[in-house]
Backbone bond lengths (Angstrom), bond angles and torsions (degrees), N, CA, C in turn:
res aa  C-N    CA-C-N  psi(-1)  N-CA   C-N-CA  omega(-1)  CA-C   N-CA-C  phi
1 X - - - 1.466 - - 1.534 109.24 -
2 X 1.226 124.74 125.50 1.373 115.50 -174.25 1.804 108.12 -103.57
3 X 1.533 83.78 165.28 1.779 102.17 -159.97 1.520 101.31 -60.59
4 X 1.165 112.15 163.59 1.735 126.64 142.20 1.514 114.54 -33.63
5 X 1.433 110.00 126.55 1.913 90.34 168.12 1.253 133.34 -45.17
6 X 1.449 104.23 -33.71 1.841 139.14 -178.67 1.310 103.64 -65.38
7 X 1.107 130.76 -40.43 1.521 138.53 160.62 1.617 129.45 -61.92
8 X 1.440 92.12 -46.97 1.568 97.43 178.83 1.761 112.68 -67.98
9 X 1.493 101.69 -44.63 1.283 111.39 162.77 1.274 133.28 -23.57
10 X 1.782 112.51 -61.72 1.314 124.42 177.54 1.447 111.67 -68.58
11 X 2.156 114.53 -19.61 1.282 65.72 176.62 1.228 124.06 -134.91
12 X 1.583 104.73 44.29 1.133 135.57 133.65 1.326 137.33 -47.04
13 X 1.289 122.22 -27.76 1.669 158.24 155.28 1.624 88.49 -55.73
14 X 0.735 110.98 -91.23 1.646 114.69 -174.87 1.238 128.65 -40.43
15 X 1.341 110.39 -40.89 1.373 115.98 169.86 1.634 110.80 -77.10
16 X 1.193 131.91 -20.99 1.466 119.76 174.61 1.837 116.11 -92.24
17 X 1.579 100.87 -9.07 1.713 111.91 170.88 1.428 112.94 -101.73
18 X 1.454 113.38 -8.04 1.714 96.61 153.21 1.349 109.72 -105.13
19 X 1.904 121.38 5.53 1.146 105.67 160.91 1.870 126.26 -87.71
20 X 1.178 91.07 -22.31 1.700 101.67 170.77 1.325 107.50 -107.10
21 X 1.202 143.40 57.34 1.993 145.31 162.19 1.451 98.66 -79.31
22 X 1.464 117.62 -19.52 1.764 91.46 -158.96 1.371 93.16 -94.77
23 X 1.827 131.02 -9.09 1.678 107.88 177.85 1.472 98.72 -127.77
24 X 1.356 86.33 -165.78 1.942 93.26 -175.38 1.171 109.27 -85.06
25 X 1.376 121.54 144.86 1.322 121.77 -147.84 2.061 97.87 -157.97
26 X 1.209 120.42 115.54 1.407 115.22 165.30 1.284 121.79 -100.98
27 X 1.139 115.02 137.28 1.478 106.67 -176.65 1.860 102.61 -125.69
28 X 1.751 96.99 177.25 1.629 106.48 -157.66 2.074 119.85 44.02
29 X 0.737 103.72 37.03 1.682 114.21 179.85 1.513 107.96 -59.30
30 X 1.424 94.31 167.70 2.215 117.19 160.54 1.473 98.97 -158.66
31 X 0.880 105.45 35.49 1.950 101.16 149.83 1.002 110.02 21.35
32 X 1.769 144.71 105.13 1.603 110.63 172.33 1.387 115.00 -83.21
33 X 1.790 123.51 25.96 1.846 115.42 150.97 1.434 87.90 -104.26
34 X 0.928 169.75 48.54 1.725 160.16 129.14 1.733 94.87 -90.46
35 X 1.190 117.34 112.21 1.568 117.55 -178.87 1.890 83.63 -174.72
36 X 1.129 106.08 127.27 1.215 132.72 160.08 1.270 125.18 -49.94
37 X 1.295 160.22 110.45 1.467 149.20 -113.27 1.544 97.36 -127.07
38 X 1.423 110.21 -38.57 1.571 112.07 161.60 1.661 129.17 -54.49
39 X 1.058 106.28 -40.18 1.355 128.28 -163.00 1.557 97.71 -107.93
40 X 0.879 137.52 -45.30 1.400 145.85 -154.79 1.917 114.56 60.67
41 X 1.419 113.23 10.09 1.133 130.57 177.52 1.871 112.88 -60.52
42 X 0.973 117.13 122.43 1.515 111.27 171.47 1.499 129.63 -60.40
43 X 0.929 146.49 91.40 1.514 135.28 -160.36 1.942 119.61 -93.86
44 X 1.463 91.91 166.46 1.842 108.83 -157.24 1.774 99.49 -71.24
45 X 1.446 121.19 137.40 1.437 118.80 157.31 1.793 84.64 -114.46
46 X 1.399 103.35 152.67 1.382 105.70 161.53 1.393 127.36 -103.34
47 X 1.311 115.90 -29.34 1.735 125.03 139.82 1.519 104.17 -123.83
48 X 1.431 87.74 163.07 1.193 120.25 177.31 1.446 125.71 -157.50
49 X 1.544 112.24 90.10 1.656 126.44 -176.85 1.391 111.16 -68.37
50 X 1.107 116.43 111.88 1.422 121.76 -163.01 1.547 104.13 -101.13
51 X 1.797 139.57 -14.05 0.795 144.18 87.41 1.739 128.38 39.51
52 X 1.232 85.09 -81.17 1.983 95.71 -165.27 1.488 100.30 -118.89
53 X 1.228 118.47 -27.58 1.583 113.92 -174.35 1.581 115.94 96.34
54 X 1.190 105.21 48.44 1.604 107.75 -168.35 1.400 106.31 -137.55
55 X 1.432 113.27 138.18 1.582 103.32 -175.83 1.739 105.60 -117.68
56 X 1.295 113.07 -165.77 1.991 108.11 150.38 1.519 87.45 -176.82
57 X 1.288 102.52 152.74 1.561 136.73 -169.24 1.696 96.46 -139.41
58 X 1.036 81.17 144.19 1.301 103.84 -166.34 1.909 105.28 -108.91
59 X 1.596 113.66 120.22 1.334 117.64 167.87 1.649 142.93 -101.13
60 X 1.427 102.72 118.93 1.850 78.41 -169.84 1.678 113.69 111.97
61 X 1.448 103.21 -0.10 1.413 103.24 -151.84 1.955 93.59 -82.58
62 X 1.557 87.60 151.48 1.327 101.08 -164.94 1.972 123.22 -119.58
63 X 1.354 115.73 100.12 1.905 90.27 -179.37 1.421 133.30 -65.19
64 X 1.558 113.50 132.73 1.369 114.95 -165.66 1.967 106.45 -44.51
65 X 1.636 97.04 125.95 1.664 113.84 -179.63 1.790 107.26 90.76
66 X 1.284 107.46 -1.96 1.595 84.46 170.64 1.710 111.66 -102.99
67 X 1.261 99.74 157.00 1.543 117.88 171.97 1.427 119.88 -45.84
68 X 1.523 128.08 132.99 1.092 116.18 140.84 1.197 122.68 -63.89
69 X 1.487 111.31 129.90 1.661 126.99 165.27 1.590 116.98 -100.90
70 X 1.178 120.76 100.66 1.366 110.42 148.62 1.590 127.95 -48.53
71 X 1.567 89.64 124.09 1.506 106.69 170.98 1.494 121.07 -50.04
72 X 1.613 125.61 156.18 0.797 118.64 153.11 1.691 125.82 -90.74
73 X 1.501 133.05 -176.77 0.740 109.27 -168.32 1.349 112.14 -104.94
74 X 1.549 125.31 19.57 1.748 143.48 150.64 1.689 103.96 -74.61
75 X 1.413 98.08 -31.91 2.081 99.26 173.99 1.128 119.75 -77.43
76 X 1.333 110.86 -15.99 1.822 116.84 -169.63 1.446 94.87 -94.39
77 X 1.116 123.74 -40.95 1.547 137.22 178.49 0.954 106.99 -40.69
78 X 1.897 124.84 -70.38 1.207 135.53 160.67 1.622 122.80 -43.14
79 X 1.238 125.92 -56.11 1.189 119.13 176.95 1.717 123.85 -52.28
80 X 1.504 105.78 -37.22 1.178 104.43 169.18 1.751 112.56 -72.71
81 X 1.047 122.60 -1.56 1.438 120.46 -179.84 1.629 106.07 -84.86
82 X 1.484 99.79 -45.91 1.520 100.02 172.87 1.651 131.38 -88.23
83 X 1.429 78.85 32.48 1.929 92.58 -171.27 1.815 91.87 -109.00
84 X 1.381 116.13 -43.20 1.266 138.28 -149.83 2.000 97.89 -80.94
85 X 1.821 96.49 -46.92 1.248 103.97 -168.49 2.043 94.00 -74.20
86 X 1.066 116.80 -39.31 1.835 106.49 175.30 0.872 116.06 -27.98
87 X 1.876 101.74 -65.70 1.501 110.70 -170.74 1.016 126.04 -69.69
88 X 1.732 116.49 -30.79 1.710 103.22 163.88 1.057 128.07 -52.97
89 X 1.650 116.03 -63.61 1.270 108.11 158.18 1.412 159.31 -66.05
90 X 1.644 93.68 12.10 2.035 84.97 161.81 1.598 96.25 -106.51
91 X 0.952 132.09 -0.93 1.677 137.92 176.96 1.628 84.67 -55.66
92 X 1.530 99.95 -73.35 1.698 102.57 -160.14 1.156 109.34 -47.63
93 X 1.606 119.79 -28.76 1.655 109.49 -171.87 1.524 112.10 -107.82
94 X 1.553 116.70 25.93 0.858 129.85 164.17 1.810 119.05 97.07
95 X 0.862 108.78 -5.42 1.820 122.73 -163.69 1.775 82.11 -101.06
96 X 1.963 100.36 123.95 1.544 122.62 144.71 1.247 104.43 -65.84
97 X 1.710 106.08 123.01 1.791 102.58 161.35 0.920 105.52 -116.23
98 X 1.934 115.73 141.15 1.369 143.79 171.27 1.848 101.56 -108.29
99 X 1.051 95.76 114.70 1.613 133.32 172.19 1.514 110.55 -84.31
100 X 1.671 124.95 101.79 1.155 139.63 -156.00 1.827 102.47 -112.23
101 X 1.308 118.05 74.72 1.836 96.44 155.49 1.424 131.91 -73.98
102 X 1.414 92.48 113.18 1.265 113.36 -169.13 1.725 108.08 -78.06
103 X 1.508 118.86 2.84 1.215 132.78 -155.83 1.736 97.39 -109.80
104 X 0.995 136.57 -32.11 1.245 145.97 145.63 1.479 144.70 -44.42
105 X 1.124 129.56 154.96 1.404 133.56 -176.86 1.547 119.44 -95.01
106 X 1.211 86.67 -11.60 1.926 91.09 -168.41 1.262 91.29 -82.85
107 X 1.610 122.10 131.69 1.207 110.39 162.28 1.537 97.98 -139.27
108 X 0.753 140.20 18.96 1.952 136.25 163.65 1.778 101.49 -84.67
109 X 1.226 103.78 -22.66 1.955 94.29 179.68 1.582 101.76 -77.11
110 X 1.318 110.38 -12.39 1.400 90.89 -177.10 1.362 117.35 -103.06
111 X 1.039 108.15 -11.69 1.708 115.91 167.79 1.311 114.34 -76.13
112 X 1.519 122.86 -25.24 1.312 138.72 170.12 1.534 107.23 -57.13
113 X 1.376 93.99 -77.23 1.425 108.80 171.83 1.948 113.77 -35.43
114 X 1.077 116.38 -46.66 1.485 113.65 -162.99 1.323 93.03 -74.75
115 X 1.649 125.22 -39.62 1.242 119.41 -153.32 1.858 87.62 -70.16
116 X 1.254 123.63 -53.83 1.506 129.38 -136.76 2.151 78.58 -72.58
117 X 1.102 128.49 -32.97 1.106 130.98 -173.71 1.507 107.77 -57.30
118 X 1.638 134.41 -61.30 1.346 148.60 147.76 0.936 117.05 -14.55
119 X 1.828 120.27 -61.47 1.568 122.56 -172.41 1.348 107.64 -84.28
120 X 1.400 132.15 1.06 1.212 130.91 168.89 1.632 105.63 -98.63
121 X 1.352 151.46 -7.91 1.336 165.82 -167.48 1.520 83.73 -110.98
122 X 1.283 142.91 -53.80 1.388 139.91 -159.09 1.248 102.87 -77.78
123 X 1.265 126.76 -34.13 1.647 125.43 -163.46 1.913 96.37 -86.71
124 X 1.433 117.14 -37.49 1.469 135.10 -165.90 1.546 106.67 -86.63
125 X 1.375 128.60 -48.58 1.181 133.74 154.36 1.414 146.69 -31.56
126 X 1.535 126.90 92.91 1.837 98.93 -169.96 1.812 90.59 -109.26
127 X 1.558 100.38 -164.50 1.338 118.05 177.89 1.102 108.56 103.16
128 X 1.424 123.07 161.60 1.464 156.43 -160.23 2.005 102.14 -57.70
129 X 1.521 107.71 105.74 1.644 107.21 179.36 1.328 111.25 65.81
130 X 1.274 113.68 -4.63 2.247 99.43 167.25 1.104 104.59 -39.67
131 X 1.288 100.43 -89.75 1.734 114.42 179.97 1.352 112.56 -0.45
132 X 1.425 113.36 -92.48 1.498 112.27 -171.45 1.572 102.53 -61.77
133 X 1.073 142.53 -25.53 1.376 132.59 -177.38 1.694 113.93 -52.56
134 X 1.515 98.56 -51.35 1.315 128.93 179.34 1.764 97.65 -54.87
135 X 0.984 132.71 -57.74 1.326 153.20 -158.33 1.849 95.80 -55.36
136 X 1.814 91.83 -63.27 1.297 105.16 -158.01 1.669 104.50 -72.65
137 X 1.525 108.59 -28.18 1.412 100.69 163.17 1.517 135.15 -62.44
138 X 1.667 111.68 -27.69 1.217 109.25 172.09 1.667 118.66 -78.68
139 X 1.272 101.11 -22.71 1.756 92.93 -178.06 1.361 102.31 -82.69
140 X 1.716 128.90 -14.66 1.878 95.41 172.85 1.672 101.09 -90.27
141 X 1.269 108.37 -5.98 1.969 89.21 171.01 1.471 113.20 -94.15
142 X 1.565 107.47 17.71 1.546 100.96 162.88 1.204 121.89 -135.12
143 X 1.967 91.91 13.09 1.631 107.24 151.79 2.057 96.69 -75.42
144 X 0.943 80.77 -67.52 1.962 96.63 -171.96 1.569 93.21 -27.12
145 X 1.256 125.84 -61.59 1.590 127.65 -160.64 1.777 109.32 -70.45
146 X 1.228 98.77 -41.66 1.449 94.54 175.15 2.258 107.66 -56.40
147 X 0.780 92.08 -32.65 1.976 90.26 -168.35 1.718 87.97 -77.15
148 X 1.138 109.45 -19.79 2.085 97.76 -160.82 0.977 98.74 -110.20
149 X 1.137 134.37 88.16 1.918 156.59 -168.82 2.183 98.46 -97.07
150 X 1.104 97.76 -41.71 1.317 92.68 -156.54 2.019 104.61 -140.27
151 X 1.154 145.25 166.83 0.880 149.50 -128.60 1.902 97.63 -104.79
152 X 1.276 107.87 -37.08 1.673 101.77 173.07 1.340 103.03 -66.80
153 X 1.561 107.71 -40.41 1.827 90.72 -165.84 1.533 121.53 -64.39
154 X 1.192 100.63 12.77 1.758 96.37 178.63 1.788 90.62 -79.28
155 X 1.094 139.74 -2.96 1.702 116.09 -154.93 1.631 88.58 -93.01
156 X 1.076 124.86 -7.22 1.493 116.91 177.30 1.418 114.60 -64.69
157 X 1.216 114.48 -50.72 1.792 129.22 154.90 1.497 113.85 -57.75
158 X 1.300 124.50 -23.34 1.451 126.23 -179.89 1.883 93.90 -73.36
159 X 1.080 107.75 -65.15 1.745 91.80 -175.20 1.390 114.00 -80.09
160 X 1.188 133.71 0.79 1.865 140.26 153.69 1.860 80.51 -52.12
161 X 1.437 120.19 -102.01 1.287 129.51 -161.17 1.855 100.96 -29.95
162 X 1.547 121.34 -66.91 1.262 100.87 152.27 0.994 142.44 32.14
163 X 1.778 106.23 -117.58 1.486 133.55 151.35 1.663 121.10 -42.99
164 X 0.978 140.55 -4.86 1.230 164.31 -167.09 1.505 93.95 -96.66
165 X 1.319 107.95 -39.00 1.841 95.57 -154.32 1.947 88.50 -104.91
166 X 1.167 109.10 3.07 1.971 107.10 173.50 1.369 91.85 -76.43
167 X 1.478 134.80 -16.83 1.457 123.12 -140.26 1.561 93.46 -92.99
168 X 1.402 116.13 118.61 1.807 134.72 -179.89 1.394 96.28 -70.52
169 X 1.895 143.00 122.39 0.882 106.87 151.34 1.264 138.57 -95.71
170 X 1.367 123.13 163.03 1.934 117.33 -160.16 1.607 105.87 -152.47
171 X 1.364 95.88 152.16 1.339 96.60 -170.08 1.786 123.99 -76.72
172 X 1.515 100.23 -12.19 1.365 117.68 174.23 0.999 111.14 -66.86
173 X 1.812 131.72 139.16 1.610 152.35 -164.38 1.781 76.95 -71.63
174 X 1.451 105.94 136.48 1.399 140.49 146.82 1.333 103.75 -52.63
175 X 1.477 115.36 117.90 1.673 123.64 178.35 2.001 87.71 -64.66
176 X 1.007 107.38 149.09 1.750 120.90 167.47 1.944 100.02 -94.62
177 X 1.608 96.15 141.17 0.681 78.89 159.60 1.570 154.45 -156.38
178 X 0.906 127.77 -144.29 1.700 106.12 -136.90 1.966 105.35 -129.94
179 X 1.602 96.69 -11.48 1.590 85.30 177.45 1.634 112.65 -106.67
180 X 1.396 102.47 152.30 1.431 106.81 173.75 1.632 115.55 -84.80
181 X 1.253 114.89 141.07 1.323 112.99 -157.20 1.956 98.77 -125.29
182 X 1.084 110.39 128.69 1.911 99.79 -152.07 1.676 86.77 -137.44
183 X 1.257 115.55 160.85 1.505 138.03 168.34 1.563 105.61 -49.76
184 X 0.892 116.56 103.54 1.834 129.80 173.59 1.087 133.08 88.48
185 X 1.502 94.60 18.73 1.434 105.09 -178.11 1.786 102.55 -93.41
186 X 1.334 122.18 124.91 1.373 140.94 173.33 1.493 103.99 -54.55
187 X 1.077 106.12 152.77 1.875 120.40 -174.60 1.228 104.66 -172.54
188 X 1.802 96.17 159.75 1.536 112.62 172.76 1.470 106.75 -137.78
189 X 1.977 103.29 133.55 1.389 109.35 174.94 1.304 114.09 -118.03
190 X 1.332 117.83 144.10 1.550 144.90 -158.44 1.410 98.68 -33.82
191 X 1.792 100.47 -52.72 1.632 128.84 -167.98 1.520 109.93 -77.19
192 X 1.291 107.46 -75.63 1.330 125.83 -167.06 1.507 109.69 -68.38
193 X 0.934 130.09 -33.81 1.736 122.00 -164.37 1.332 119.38 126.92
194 X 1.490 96.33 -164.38 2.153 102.27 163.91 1.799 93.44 -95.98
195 X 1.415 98.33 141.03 1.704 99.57 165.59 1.728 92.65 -157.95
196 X 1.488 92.33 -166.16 1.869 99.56 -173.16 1.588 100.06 -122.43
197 X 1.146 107.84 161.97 1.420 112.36 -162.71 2.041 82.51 -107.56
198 X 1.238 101.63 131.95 1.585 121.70 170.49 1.413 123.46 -70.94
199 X 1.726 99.45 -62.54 1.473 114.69 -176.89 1.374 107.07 -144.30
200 X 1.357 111.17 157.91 1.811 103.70 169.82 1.432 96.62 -144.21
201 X 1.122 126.06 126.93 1.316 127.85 -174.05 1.455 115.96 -156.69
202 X 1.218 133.33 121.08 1.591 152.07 147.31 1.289 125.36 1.74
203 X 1.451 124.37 99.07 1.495 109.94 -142.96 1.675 80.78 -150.29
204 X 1.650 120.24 103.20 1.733 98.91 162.88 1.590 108.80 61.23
205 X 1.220 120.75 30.60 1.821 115.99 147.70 1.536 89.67 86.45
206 X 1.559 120.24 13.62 1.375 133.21 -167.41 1.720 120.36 -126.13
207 X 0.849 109.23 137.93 1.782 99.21 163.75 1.261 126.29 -117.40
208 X 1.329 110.55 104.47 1.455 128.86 162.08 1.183 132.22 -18.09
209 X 1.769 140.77 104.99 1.529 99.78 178.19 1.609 76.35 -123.27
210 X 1.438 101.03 158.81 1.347 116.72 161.38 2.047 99.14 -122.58
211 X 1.679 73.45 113.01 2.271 84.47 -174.72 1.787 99.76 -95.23
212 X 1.447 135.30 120.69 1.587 108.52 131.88 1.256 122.59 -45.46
213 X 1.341 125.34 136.93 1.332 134.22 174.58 1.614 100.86 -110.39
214 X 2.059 121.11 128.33 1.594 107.92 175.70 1.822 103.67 -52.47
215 X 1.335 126.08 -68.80 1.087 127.16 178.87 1.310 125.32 -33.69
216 X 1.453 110.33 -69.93 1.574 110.64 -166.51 1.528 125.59 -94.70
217 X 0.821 100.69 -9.48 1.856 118.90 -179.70 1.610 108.12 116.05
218 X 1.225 95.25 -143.28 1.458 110.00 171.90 1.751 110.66 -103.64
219 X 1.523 109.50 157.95 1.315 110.28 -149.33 1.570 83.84 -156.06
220 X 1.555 120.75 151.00 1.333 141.47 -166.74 1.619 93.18 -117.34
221 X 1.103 141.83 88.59 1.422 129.45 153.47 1.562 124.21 -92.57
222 X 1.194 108.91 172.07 1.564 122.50 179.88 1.139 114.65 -111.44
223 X 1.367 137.40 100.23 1.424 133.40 -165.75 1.284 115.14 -69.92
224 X 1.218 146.22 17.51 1.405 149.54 176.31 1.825 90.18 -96.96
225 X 1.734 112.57 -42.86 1.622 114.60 -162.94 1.896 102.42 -71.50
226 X 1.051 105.09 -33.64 1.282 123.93 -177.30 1.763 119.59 -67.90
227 X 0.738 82.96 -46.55 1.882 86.26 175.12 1.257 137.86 16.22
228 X 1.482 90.08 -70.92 1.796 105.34 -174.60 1.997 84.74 -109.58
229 X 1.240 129.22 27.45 1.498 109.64 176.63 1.520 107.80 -120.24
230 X 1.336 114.86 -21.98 1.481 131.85 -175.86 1.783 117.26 -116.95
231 X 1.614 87.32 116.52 1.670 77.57 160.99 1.478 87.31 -148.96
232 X 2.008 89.66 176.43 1.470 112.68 -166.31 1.383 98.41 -81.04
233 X 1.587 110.02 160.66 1.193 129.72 167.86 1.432 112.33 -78.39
């Protein structure tokens, strides 16, 4: 059964911010050279690695509870105009753009796509740790791609991105942390309640837990986000 667009979206969000964590990276942008030449309108990047020179825009994207609308075919016209004008213009300013429909089922072309995008920035790229940076970015998006076979499994990254957005930021050092978190071991979170931890597994320099919660159901966290919010019973 496949996700919400609004869902797939987020966790698509997630999957391109644990693929770009190691550089500087802006996201939701308007560039003032990204402007549409027809329109003179400024247009959306949704990241932008400023770093490596790589962007992604996001297609199709949808707010949680609204309708899909089919385009017309004066809208498709247009959309392809502002697909065409992106890519010219982050070419000129140097940024590869990867164009993400988030409205779709296919999702191995896009991991394809990102990867073949990386190893082409890695081969073109010099300076101090690219290389392995480049490296280390492609093996967690082909950790990420290996788990996302099919169109539900993106919701595991849908509540990562989620939990992502509880995170307060503060200037105080992040306690590290220090407990091991294993299949059946009982816990309590700040948010969620007492529940049981399902799975915990190695995900992107990360550990996965998938918790039942009695209250809320089951829940996808990131044990690095969790830290100071979860402990065992």
């Amino acid at each position: 059964m496949s996700l919400p667009i609004w869902l797939q979206t987020n966790a698509w969000r997630e999957i391109f911010t644990r693929t770009f964590e190691q550089w500087q990276t802006q996201t939701n942008v308007y560039p003032e050279w990204l402007v549409n030449p027809d329109t003179n309108r400024r247009l959306k990047l949704d990241f932008l690695c400023l770093t490596i020179g790589m962007a992604v825009r996001f297609e199709g994207v949808q707010r949680k509870g609204q309708k899909v609308a089919r385009l017309s075919l004066e809208e498709e016209d247009l959309k392809r105009d502002r697909d065409q004008a992106r890519i010219d213009q982050c070419q000129k300013q140097g940024f590869d753009l990867l164009l993400v429909d988030v409205s779709t089922d296919e999702i191995k072309p896009v991991f394809r796509q990102l990867d073949m995008m990386l190893s082409l920035l890695g081969q073109r790229l010099t300076g101090p740790n690219i290389k392995a940076e480049i490296k280390q970015a492609r093996a967690t998006s082909a950790g990420m791609g290996r788990r996302v076979k099919i169109n539900s499994d993106l919701k595991m990254y849908a509540d990562l991105w989620q939990d992502r957005q509880y995170q307060i930021p503060t200037a105080e050092v992040k306690p590290e942390q220090t407990t091991t978190f294993t299949a059946g071991m009982d816990v309590e979170h700040t948010v969620f309640g007492l529940g049981t931890v399902v799975s915990a597994e190695e995900s992107g320099g990360d550990i996965v837990l998938a918790i039942d919660f009695l209250d809320v159901g089951r829940k996808t966290l990131a044990a690095s986000f969790v830290v100071d919010k979860l402990k065992p019973l």
